[in-house]
KOLLO-400883 format. One line per 4 residues: number of its first residue (from 0); for each residue x, y, z of N, C-alpha, C, O. Coordinates in pm, 1 decimal, always signed. Last residue first. Example, Ala and Ser with C-alpha at 12.3 -4.5 7.8 and 13.67 -1.06 7.14 Angstrom:
1 = +1285.0:-225.0:+708.0:+1367.0:-106.0:+714.0:+1290.0:+3.0:+787.0:+1340.9:+113.8:+803.9 | +1319.0:-569.0:+780.0:+1230.0:-450.0:+780.0:+1320.0:-330.0:+780.0:+1423.6:-331.9:+846.5 $
% end
This chain:
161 = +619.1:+814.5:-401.9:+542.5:+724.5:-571.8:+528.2:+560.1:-569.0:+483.4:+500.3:-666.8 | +778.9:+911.2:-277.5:+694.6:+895.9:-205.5:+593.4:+786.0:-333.0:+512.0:+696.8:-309.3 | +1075.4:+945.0:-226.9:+1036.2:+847.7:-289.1:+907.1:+774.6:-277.1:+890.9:+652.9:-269.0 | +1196.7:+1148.5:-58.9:+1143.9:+1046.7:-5.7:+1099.9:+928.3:-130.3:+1100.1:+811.5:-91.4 $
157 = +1304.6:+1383.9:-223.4:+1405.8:+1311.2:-137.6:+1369.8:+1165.9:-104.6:+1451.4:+1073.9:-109.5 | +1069.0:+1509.2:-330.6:+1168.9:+1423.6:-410.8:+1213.1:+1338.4:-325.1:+1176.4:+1221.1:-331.8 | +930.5:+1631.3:-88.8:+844.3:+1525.5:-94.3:+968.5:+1425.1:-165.9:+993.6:+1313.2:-121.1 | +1119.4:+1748.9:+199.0:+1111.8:+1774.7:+45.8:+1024.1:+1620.6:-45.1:+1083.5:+1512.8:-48.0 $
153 = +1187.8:+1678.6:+427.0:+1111.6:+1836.3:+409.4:+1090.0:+1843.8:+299.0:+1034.1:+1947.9:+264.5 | +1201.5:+1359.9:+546.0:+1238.6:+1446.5:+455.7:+1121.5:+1592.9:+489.7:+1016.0:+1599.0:+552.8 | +1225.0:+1037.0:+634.2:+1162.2:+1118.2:+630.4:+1212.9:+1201.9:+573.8:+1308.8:+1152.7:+514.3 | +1186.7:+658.7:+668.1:+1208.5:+741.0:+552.4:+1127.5:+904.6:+608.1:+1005.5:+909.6:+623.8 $
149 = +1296.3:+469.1:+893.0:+1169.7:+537.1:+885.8:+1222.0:+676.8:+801.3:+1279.7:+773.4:+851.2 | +1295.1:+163.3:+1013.5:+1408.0:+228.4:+928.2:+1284.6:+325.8:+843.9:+1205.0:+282.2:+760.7 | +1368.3:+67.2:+1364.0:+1264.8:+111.3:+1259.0:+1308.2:+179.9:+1123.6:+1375.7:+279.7:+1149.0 | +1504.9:+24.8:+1577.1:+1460.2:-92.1:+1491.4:+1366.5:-50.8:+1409.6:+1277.1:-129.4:+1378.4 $
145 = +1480.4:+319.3:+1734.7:+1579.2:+191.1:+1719.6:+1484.3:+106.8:+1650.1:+1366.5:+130.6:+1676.7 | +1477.9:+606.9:+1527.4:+1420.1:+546.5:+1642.5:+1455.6:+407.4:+1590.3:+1463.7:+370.3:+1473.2 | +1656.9:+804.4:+1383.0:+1666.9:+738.9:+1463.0:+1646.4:+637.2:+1620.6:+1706.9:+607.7:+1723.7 | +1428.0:+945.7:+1252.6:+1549.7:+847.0:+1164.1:+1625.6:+786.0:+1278.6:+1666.3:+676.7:+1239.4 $
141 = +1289.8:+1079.1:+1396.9:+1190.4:+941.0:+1312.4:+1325.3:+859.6:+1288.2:+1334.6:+737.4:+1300.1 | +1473.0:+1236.8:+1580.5:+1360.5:+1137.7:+1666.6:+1341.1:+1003.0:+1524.0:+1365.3:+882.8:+1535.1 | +1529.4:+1428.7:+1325.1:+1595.1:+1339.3:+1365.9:+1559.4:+1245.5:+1460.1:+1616.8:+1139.6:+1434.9 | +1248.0:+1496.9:+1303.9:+1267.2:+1446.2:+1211.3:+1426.1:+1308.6:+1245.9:+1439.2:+1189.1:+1219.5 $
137 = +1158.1:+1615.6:+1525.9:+1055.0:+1524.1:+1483.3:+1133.2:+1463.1:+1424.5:+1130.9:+1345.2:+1459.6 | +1343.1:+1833.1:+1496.0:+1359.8:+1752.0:+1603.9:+1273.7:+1594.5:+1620.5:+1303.1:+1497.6:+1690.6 | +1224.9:+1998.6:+1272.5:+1353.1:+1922.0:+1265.1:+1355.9:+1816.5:+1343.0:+1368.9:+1705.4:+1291.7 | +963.4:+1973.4:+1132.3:+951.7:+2004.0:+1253.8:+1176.6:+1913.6:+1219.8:+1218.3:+1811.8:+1164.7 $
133 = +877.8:+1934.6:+824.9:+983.4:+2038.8:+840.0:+1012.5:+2080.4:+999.5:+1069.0:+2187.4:+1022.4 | +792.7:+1628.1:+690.1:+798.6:+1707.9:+817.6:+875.4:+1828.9:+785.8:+955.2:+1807.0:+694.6 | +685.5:+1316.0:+548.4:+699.8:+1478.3:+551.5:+635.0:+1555.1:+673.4:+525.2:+1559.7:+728.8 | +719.7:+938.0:+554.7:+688.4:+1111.4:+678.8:+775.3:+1224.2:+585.6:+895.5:+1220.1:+559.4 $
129 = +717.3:+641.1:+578.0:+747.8:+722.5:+495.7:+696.4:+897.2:+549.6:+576.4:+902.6:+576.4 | +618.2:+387.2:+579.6:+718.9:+453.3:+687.2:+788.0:+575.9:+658.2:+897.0:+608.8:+705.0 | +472.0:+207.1:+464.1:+580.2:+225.7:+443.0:+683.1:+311.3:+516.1:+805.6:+301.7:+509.2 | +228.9:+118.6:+704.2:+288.6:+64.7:+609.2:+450.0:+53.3:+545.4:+528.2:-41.1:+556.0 $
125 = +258.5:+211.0:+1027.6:+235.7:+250.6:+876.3:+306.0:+142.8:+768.7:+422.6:+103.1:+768.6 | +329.3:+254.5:+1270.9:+263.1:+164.4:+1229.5:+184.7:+152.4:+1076.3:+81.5:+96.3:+1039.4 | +505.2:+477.2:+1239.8:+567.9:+366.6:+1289.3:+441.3:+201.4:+1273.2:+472.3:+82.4:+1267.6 | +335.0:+634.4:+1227.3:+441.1:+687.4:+1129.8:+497.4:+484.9:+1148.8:+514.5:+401.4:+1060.0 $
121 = +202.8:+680.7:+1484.2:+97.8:+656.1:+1388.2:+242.9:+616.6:+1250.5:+191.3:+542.1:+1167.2 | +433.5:+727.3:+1681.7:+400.5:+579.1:+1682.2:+245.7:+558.2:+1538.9:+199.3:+448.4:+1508.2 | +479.7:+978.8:+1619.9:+618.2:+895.6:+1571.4:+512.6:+722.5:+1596.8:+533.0:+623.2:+1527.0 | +264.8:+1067.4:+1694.0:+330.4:+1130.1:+1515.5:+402.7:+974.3:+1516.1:+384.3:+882.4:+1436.3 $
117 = +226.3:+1057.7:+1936.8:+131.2:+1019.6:+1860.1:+193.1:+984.7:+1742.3:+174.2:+874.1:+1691.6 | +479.7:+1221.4:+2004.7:+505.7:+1086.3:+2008.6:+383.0:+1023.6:+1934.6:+415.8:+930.3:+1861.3 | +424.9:+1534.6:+1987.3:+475.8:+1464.9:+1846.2:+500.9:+1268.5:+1870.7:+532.1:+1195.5:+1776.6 | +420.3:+1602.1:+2241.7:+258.1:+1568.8:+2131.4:+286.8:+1526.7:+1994.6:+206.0:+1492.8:+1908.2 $
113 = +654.6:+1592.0:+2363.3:+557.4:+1518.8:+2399.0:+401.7:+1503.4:+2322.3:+308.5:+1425.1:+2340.4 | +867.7:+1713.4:+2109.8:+767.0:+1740.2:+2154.0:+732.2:+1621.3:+2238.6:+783.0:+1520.7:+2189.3 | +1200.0:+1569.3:+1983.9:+1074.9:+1613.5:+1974.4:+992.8:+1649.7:+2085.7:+1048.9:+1614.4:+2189.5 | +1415.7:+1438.2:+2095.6:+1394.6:+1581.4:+2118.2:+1266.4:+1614.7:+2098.2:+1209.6:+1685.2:+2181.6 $
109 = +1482.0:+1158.6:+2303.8:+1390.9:+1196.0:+2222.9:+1387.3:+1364.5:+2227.9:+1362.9:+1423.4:+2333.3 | +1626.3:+1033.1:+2486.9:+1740.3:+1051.2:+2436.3:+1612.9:+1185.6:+2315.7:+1663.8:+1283.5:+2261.1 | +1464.5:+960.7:+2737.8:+1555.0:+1062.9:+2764.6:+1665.6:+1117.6:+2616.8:+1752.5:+1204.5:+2623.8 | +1292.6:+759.2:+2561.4:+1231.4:+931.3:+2654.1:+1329.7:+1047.3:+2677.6:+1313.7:+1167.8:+2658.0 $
105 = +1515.5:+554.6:+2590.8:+1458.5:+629.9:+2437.6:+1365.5:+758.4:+2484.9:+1385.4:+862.9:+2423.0 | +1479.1:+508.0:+2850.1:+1617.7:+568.6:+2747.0:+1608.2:+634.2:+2639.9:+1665.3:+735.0:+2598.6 | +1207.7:+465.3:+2923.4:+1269.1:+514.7:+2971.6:+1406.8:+604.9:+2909.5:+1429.1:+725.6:+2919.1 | +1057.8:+366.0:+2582.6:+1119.5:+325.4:+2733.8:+1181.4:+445.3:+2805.4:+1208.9:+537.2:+2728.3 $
101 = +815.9:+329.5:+2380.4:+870.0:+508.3:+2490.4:+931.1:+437.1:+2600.1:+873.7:+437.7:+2709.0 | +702.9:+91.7:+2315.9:+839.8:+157.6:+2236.3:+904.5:+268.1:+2352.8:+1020.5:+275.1:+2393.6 | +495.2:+68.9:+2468.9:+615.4:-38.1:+2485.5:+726.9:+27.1:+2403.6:+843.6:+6.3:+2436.8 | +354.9:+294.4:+2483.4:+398.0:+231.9:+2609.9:+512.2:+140.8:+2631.5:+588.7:+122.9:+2726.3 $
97 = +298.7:+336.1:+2213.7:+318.8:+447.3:+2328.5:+424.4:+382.5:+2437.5:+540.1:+415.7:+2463.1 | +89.1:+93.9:+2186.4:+243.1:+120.2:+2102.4:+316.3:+171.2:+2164.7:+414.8:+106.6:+2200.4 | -69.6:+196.7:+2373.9:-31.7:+70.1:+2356.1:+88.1:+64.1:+2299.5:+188.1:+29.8:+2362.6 | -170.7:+443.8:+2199.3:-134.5:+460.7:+2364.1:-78.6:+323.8:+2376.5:+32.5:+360.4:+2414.9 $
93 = -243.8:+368.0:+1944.4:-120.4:+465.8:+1948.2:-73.2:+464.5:+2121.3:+43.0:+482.3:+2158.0 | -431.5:+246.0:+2003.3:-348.8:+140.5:+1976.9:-240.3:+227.4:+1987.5:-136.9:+181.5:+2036.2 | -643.7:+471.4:+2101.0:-589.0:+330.5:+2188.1:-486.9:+231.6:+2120.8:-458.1:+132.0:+2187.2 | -638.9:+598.3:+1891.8:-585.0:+636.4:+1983.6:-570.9:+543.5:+2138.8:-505.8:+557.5:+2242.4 $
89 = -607.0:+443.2:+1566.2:-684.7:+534.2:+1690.5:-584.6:+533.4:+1776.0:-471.9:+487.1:+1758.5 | -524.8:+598.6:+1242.7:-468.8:+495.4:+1365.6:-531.2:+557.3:+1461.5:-534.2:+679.8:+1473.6 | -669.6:+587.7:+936.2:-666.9:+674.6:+1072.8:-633.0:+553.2:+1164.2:-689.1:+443.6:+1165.9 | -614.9:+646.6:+660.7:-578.8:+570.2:+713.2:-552.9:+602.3:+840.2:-441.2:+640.8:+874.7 $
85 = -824.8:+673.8:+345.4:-761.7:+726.4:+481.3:-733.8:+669.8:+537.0:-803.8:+569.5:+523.7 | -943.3:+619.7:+136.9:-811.3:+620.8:+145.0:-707.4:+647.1:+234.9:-584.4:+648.8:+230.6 | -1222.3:+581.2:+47.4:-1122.1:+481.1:+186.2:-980.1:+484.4:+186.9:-905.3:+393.2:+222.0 | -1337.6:+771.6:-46.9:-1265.7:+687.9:-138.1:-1193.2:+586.0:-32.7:-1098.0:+518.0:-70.9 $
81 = -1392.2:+925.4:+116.3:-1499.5:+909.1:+55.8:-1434.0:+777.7:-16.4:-1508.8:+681.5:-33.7 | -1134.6:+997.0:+266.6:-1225.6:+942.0:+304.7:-1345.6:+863.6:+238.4:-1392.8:+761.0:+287.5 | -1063.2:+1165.9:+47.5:-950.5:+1013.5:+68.7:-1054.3:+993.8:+181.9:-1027.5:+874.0:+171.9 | -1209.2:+1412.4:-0.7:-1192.0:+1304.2:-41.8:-1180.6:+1152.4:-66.6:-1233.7:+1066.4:-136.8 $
77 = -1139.3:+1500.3:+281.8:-1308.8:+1440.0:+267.4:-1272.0:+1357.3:+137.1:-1295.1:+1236.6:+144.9 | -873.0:+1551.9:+317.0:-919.6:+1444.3:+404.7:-1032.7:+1357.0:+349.8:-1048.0:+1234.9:+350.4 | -892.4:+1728.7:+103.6:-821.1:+1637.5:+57.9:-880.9:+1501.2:+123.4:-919.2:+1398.1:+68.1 | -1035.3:+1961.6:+224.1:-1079.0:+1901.9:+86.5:-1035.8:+1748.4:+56.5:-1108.6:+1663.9:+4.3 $
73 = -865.3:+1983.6:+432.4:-997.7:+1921.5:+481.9:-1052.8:+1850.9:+371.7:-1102.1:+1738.2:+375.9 | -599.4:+2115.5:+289.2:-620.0:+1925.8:+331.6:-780.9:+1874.5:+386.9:-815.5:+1756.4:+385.8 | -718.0:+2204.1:-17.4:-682.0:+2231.3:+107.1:-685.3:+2139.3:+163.6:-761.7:+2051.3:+123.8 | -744.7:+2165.9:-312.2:-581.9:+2089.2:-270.6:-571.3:+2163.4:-100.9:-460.6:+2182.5:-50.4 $
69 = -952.6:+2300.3:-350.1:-990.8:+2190.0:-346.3:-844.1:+2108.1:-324.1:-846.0:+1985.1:-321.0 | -1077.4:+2503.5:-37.3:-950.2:+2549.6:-196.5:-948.3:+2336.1:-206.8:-944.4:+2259.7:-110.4 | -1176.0:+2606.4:+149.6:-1243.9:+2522.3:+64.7:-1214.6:+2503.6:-51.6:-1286.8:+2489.4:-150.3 | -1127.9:+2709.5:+461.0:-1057.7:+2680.1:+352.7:-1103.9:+2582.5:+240.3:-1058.7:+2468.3:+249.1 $
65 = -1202.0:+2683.7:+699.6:-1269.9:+2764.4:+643.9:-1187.0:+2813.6:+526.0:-1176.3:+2932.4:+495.5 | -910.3:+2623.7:+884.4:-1048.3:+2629.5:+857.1:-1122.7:+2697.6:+783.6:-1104.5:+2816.3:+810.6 | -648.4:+2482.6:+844.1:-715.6:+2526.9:+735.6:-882.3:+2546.8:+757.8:-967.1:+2503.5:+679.7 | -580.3:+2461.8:+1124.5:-475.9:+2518.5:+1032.5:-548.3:+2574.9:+880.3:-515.2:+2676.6:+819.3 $
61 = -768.8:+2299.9:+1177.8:-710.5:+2415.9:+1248.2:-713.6:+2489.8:+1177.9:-800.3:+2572.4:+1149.6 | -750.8:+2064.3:+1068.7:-873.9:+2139.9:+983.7:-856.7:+2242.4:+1092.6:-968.3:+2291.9:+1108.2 | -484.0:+1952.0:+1132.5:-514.2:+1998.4:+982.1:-660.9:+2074.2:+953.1:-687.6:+2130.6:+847.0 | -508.0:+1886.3:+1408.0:-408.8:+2010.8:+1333.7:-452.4:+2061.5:+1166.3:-449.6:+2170.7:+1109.6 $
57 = -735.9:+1715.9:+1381.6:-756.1:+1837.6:+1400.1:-659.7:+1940.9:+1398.8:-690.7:+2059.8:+1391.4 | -535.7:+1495.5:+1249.6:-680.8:+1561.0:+1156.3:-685.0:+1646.3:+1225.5:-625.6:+1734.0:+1162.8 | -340.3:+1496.6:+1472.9:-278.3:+1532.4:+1329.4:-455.0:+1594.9:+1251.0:-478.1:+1709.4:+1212.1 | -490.2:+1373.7:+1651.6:-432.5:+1482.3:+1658.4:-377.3:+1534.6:+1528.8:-394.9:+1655.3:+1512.1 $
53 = -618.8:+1119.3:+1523.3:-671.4:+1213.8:+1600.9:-637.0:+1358.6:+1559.5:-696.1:+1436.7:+1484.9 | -377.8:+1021.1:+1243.3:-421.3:+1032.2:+1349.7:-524.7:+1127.7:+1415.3:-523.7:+1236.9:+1358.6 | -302.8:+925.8:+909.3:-321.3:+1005.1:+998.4:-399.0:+981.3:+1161.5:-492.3:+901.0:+1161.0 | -226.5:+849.9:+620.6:-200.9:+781.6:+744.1:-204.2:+910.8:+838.8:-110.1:+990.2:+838.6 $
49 = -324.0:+847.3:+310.3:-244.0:+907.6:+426.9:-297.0:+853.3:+495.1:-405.1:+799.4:+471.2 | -253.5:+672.2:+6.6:-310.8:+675.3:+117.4:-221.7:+776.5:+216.0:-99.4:+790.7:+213.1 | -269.2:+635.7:-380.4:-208.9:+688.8:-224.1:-271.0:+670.2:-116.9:-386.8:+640.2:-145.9 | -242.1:+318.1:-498.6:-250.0:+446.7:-515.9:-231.3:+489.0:-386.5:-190.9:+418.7:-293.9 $
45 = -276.4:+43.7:-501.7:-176.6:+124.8:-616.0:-188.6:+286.4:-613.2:-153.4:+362.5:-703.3 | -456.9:+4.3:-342.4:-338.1:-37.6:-279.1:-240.6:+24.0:-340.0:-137.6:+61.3:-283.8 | -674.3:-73.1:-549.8:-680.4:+49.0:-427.9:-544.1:+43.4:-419.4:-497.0:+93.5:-521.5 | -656.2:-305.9:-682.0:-599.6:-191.5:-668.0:-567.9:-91.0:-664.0:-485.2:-21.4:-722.9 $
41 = -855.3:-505.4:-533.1:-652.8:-472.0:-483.2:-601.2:-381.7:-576.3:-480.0:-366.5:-560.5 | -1093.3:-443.6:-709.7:-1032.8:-347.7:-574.1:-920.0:-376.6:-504.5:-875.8:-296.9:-421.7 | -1115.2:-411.0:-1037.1:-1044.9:-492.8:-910.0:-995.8:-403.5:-821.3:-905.2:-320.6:-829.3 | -1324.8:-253.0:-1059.4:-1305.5:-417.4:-1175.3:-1220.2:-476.4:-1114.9:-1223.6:-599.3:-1120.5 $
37 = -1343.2:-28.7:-921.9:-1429.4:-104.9:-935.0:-1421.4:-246.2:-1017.0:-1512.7:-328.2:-1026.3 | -1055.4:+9.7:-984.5:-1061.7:+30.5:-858.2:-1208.1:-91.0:-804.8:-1208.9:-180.3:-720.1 | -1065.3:+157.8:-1221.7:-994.8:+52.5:-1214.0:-1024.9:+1.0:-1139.8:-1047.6:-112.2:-1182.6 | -1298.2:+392.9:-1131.7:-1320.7:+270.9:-1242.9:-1232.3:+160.7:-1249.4:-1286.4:+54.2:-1279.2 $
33 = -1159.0:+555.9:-1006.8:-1238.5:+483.6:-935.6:-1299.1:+315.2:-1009.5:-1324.8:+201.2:-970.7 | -838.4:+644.9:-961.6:-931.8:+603.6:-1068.6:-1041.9:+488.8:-1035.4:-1022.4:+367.3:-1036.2 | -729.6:+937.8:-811.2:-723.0:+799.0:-804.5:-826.6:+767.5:-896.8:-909.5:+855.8:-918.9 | -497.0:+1188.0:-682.7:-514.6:+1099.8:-843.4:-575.8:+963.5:-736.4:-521.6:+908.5:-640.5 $
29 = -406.2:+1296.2:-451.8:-561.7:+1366.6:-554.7:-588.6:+1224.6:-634.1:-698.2:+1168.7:-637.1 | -168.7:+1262.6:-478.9:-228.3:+1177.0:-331.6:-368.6:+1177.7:-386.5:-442.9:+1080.4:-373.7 | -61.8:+1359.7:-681.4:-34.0:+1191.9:-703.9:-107.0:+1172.6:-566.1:-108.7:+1054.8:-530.5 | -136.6:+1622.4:-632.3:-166.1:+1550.2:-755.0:-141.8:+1394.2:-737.5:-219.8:+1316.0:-791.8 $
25 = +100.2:+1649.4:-392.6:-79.1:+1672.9:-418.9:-157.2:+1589.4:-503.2:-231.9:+1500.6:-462.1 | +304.2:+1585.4:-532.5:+267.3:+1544.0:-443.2:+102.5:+1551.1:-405.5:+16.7:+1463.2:-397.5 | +337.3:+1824.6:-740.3:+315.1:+1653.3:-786.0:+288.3:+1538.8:-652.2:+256.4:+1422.1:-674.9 | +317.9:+2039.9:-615.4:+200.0:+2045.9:-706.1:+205.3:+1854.1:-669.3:+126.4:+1782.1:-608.1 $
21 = +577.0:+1999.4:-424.9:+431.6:+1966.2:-353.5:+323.3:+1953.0:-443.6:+229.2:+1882.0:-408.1 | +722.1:+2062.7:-671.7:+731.3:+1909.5:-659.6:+603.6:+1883.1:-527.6:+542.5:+1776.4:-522.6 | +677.1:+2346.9:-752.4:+627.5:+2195.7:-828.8:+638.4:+2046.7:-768.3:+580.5:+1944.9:-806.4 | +529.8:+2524.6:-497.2:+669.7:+2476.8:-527.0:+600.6:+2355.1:-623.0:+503.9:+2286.4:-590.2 $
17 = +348.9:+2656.4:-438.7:+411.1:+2728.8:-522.8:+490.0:+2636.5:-607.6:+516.7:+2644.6:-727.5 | -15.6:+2593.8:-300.8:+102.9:+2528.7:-322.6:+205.4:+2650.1:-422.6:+138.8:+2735.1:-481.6 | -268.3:+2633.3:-155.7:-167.6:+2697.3:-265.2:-13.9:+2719.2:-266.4:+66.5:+2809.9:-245.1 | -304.6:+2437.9:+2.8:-399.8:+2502.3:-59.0:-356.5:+2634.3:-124.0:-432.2:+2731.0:-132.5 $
13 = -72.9:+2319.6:+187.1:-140.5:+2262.3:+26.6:-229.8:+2316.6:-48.7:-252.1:+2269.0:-159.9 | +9.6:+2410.0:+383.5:+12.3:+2519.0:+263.7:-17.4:+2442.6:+154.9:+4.0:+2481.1:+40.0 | -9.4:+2219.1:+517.7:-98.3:+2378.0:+577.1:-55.5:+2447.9:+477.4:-86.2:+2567.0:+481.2 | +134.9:+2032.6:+582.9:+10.4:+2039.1:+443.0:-43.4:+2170.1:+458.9:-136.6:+2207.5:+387.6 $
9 = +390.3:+2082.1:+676.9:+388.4:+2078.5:+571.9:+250.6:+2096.6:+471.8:+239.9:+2141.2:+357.6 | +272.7:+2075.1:+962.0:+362.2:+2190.2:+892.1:+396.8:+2194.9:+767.1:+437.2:+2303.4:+725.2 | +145.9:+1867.5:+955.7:+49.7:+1970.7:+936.9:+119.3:+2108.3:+895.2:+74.7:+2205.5:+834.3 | +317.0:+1560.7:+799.0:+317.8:+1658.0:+910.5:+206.0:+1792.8:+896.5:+188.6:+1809.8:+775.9 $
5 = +221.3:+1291.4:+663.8:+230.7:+1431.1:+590.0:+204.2:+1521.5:+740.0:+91.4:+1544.5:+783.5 | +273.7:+953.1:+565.4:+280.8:+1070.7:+685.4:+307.4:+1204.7:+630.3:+404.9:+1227.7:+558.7 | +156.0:+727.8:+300.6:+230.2:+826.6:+359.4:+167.0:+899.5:+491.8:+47.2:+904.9:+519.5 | +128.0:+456.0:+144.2:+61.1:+522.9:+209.6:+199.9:+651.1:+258.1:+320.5:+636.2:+237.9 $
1 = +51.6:+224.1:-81.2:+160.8:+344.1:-79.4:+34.8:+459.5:+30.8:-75.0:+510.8:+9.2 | +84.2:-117.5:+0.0:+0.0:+0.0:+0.0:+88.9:+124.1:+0.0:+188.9:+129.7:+71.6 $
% end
């Protein structure tokens, strides 16, 4: 499944995008063909999915309320909802995960936020493992959390998000 993590610092400007390579990011999460989809539904799986959480959806319809630009992420959410493309981790499996990864050592070594651990355990039960962020401290936390080999970046190219 090509799913992705898209930080709120990054989608909060999907609703007018400048840079070409967020256009093609947009566009390739936008793109799906319902008609293939209906003659064989494995492949759904060939197309995008985000992976989001609680906290992450209400950063995103924060950040864009009352934004009805059709690349704004609420636009995007209702979409990839309508289409099951969403991929919401609740908040009892994220507290479970929470518990056995957040040891003691790994707490003390972690810069990020205490509200970015949701981030790192929805990112961590994801398919591909794949995260746009521009939070730095988020970012070095994803690449070096132990036994997880967790693709992130500020730049959609870098990741190999396709």
């Amino acid at each position: 499944m090509k799913d992705i993590f898209i930080d709120n610092n990054v989608a909060k400007n999907f609703s007018n995008p400048l840079d070409n390579e967020y256009k093609k990011l947009i566009e390739w999460i936008i793109n799906y063909d319902e008609s293939i989809v209906a003659v064989e539904p494995d492949k759904k799986k060939d197309f995008a999915h985000l992976v989001v959480n609680q906290k992450l959806l209400t950063e995103y319809l924060r950040s864009s309320y009352n934004c009805f630009h059709s690349t704004s992420m609420p636009m995007i959410i209702a979409l990839l909802t309508r289409q099951g493309r969403l991929i919401k981790h609740n908040n009892s499996l994220i507290g479970e995960l929470k518990s056995q990864l957040f040891s003691k050592k790994i707490l003390r070594n972690i810069l990020s936020n205490e509200e970015d651990h949701c981030h790192i355990c929805t990112i961590i039960q994801s398919n591909r493992k794949k995260a746009l962020t521009y939070d730095e401290n988020l970012t070095i936390d994803l690449k070096s959390f132990p036994n997880y080999n967790i693709e992130v970046s500020d730049r959609p190219e870098k990741i190999g998000y396709e």
